[in-house]
N, C-alpha and C positions, 0 to 999 in steps of 0.2 A: 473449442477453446483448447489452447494446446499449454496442456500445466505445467508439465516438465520445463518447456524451453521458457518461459512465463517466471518458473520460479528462480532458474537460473539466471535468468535476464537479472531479478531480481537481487540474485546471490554478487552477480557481476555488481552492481550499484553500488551493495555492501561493503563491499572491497572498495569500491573508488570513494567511501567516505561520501556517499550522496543519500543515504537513506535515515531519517528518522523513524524510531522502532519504540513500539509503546504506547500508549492510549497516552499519557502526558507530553510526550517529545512530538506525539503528530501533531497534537493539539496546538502545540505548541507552534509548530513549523505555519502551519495553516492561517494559527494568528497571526503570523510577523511574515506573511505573504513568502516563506520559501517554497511550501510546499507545490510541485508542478502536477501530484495527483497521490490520492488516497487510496491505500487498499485496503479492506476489512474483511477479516475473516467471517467464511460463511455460517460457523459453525460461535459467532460470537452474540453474545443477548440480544434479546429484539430492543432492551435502552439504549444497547453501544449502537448497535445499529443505528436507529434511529440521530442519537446524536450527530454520529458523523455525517450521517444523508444531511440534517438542516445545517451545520456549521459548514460543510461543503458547498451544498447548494448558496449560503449566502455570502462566501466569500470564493465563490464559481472558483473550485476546483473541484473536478474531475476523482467520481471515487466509484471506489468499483468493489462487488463483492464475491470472495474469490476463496477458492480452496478449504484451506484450515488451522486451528491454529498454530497446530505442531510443525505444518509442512512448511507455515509461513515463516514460524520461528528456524526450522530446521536450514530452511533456505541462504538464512542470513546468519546461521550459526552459532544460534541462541536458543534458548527456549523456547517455549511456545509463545505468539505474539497472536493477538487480537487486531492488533493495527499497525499499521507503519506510511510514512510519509515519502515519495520519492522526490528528493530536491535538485533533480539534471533533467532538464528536457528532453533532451535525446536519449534520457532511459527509457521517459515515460513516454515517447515515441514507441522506443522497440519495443516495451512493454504493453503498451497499447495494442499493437499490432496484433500479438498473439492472443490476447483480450479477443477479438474482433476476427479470430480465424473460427470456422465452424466445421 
């Protein structure tokens, strides 16, 4: 997994106004069908977890658990984040990708 370019990808998003950030804006996104995939920090509670695994799994979006929640925050130029939504396909494409490098 390659974290660096993952969280930049990330940072990139941020900037083009495609990421929801926060346990209530992913939630959110997820509801109202924007979100194209879910990231959760790895270092966040086994309930946050949990939540986003079932409300993903039932509204099949794609979620993945990654990093921390400083680096996640830092990434996007905020605090620390537990979660966040990416809402462009083609993020969660490149973002994927480095996901999926070993």
């Amino acid at each position: 997994m390659d974290n660096k370019r993952a969280l930049s990808m990330i940072g990139l998003a941020q900037k083009a106004g495609k990421v929801a950030s926060g346990e209530f804006s992913t939630e959110k996104a997820v509801k109202e069908h924007k979100a194209y995939m879910v990231i959760v920090a790895d270092d966040s509670s086994d309930n946050t977890k949990k939540n986003f695994k079932n409300m993903c799994e039932y509204y099949k979006v794609p979620v993945y658990f990654f990093s921390n929640k400083d680096d996640l925050g830092h990434a996007i130029g905020k605090e620390f984040r537990a979660s966040l939504a990416i809402l462009d396909e083609g993020f969660k494409n490149s973002i994927e990708k480095h996901f999926k490098q070993d």
